[in-house]
N, C-alpha and C positions, 0 to 999 in steps of 0.2 A: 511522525513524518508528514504525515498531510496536514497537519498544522504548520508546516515549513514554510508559508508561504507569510506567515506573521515576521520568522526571523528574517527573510529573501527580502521585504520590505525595511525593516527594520536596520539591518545591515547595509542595504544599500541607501537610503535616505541619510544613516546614523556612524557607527560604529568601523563598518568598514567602504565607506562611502568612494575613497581611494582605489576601489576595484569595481570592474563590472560584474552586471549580473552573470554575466555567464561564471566565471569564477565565485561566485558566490555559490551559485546553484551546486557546485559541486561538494557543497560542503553537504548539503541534504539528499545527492544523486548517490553519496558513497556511503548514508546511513543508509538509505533505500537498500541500494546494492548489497552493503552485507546483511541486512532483516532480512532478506530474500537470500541471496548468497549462502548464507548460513544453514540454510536451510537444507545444502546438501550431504553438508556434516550434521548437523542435529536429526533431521529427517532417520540418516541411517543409524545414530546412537540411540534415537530414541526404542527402535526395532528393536536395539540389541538389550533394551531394559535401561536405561541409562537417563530417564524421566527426571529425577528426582535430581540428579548431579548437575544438568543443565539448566532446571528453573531457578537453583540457588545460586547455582554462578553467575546467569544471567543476571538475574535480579541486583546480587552485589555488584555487577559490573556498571550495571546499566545507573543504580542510585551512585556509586565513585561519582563515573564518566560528569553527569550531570552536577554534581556541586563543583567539580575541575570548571566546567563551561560557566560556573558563577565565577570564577577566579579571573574570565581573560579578560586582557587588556584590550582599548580601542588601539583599531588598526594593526592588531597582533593575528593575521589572518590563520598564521598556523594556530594556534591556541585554541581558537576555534574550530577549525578544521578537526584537531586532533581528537581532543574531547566532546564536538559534537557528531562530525562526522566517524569520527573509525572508533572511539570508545563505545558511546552511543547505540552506533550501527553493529557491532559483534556483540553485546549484550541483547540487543532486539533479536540479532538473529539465532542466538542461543535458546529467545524465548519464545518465539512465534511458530514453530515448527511443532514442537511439543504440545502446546497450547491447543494445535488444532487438531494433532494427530488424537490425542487423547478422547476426543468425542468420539474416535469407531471403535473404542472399548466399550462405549456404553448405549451406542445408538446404531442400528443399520437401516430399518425401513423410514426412517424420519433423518439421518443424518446430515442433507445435505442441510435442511431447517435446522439440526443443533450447531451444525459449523456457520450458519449464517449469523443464527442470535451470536456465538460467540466474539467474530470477527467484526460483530456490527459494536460492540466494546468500543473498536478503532474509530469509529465513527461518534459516536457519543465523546470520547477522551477529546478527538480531535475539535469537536462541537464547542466542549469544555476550554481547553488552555487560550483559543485566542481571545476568548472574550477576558480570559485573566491575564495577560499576557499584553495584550494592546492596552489595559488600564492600571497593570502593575507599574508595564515601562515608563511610562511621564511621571510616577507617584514617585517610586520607591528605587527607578534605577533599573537596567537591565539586569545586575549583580544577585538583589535581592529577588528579582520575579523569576529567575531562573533560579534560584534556591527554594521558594512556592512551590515552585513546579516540581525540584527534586524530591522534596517532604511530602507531596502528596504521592510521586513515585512508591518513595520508603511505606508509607503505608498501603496502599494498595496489590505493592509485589509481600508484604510482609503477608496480608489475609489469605494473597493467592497463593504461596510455601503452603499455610496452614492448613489449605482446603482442598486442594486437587492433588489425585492420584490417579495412578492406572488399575485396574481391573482384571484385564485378563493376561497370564501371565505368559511370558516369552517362549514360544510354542518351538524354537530352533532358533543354534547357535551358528549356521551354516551362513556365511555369506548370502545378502541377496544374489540372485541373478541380475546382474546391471547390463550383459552383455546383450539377456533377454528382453528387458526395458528396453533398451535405447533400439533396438530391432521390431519394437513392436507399430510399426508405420503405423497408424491410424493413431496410437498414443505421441507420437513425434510427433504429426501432424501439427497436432492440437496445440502442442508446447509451441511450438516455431510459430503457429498463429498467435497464440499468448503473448508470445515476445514484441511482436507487431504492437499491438493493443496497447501490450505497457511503455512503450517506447513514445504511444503521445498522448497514453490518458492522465499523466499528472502535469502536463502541461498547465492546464486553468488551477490546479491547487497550489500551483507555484506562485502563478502570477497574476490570478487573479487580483488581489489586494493592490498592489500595484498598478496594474491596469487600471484598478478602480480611482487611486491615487493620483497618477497621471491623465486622466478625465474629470479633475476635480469635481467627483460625487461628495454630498455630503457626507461626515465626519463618521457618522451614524453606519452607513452603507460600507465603507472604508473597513471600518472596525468589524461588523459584523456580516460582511460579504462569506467568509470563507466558512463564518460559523454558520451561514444558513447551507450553506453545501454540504458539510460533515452531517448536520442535523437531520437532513431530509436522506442524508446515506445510512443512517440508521434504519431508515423504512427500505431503503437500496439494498440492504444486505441483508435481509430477512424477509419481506416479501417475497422476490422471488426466488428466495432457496427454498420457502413453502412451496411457490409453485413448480418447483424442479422435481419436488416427491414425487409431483403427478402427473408433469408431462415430459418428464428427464433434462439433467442437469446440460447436457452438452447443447439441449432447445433452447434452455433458458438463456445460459451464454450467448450465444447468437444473438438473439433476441435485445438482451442488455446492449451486446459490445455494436450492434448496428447501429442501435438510438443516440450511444453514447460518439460516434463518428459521426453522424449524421448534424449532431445540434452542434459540435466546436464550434461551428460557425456562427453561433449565436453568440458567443465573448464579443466578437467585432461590434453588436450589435447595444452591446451593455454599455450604454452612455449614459442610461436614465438609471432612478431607483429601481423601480418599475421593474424595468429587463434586466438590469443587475441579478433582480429577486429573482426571475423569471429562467433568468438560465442557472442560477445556485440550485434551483429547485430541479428544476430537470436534469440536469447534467449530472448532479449529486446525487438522484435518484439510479439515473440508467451505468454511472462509472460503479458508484460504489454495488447497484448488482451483479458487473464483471467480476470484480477484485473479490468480492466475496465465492463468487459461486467456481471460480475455478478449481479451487482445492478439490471440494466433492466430488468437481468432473474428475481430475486427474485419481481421485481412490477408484470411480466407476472403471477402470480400466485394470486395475492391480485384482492379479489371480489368488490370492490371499489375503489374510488379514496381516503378515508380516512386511507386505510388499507396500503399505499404505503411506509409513512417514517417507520411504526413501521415494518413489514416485511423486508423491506433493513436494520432496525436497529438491528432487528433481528439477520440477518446472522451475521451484521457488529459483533455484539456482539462474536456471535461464533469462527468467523475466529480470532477475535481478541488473545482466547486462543492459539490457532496454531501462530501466530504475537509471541505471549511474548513467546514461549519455543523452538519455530523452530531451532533460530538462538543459543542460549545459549548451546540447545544441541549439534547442529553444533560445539561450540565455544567447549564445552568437548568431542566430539567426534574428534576433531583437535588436542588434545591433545601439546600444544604449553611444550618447544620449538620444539620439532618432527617435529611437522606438517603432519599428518597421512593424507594427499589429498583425497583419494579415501573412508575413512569411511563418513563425510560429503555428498559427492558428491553423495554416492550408500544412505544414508538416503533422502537425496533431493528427488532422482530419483522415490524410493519408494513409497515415500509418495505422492508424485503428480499421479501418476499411480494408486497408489490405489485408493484417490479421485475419478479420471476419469472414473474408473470401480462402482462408486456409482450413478453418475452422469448420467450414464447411463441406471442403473438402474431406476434413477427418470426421465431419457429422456421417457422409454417405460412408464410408467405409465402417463403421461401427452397426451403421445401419440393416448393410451387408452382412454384416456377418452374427451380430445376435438375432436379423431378423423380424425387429419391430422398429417403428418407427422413434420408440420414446426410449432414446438411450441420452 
């Protein structure tokens, strides 16, 4: 998904050229939405032991979906839609819940660092496909670079079937408490500010490329704009879930999702290589430490170890509405062909700032109530 902003270009330049971005975005606001969405069916399957049933369906779902999306036609917006957006999006969210859940089987005092290396995967993949992705399409075709892309899918989810399990075994067949979740105010808090956050932090992964395109940067910058952003999210979602062991995960959050509000307004600024570079690096840095470190925060809140997938499934579920409408509004507030730069960017900004000011809200009530400042 954060490589979407290769297709968002690609589509709108190419393929689906006939539509505007804001309809285009939709096609990667509704994979977003169900990878997250999904989260709060797998979330609570996973609880009940059901690990194993969901990576393999996902898996097969997700390599189908993907050689379907080699098949569609230009200007056949469903076909894409279909296959990338909702096949796509219900196999990711089949797998990404599980995926993360499974590190509080084997990690507690370092976890939010084993959920960070894990999720920083997404960053590295995303690092990955654009730079094969922007040199497959002029070679070989959009048909063939999106069947690459599935083959290395098929392999990758084949090693992950073979390798990962859970640990410790299903301690109760009782329903979660969900009445008690959603009652736990200072855990709402936190989600409702998440939502915020998410609603404008994929704005520059969408369009950056783009943006970059329509400033005719060179070819070089175009291409690999979005892969210096993933790149440096790799250090985004791992450094500071290191430093969430030691000064708590809901600090670190803050801390990311500030930075990350703070520079949107730097995109405006990206006319040069230079600053292109300059805010991939930053922005990449401080988004992908939100996106990573919230999971950890939302387990710090769950009164057991059963209460873990459905809680991350939880938020997953929520942010996922901020995922599906972020970028679409983005995409109509961009008003193509204009290109309105600054309405975009001043909604991103907003929104993640507002979050932040929620989030803090749910920092002092946590604070309250375990008593130390590092929660």
């Amino acid at each position: 998904m954060q490589s979407f902003g290769v297709y968002e270009n690609y589509y709108t330049l190419n393929s689906l050229s006939d539509h505007p971005p804001s309809d285009i975005a939709w096609i990667g606001s509704l994979q977003g939405f169900l990878m997250f969405g999904g989260g709060l069916v797998s979330g609570q399957l996973f609880d009940k032991g059901y690990f194993r049933h969901l990576i393999a369906g996902g898996s097969v779902l997700m390599v189908f979906s993907a050689f379907m999306l080699s098949l569609a036609k230009p200007h056949n917006y469903y076909q894409n839609f279909l296959a990338q957006g909702l096949g796509l999006g219900i196999g990711m969210g089949m797998l990404l819940m599980p995926t993360l859940s499974v590190a509080s089987h084997y990690f507690r005092r370092r976890r939010a660092l084993a959920m960070g290396i894990i999720i920083a995967g997404g960053s590295l993949g995303a690092a990955v496909f654009p730079v094969m992705l922007n040199h497959l399409f002029p070679r070989v075709g959009f048909a063939w670079a999106v069947r690459a892309q599935a083959f290395l899918y098929l392999a990758l989810l084949t090693i992950s079937n073979l390798i990962m399990k859970t640990r410790l075994p299903v301690t109760s067949k009782k329903p979660v408490d969900m009445r008690g979740i959603v009652a736990d105010i200072p855990y709402t808090m936190f989600v409702i500010g998440a939502f915020f956050v998410f609603w404008g932090l994929f704005v520059p992964y969408f369009y950056l490329q783009l943006f970059s395109s329509q400033n005719n940067l060179p070819t070089n910058i175009v291409t690999y704009g979005i892969t210096i952003l993933n790149v440096v999210g790799v250090l985004g979602r791992t450094v500071p879930n290191s430093l969430a062991d030691h000064f708590g995960s809901i600090n670190v959050a803050l801390a990311t999702g500030i930075v990350t509000g703070a520079f949107v307004f730097l995109l405006l600024a990206s006319k040069s290589v230079a600053a292109t570079v300059a805010f991939a690096v930053i922005y990449g840095f401080s988004s992908g430490g939100f996106v990573s470190i919230i999971a950890p925060v939302a387990a710090t809140f769950a009164k057991n170890i059963n209460e873990v997938g459905t809680r991350i499934g939880l938020l997953s579920f929520t942010v996922a509405f901020a995922v599906l409408t972020g970028s679409p509004i983005s995409g109509a507030l961009l008003h193509s062909p204009q290109y309105y730069w600054i309405r975009p960017v001043i909604f991103s900004a907003v929104s993640i700032l507002l979050g932040c000011a929620l989030i803090i809200i749910s920092r002092s009530m946590q604070v309250s109530r375990k008593g130390s400042w590092k929660v």
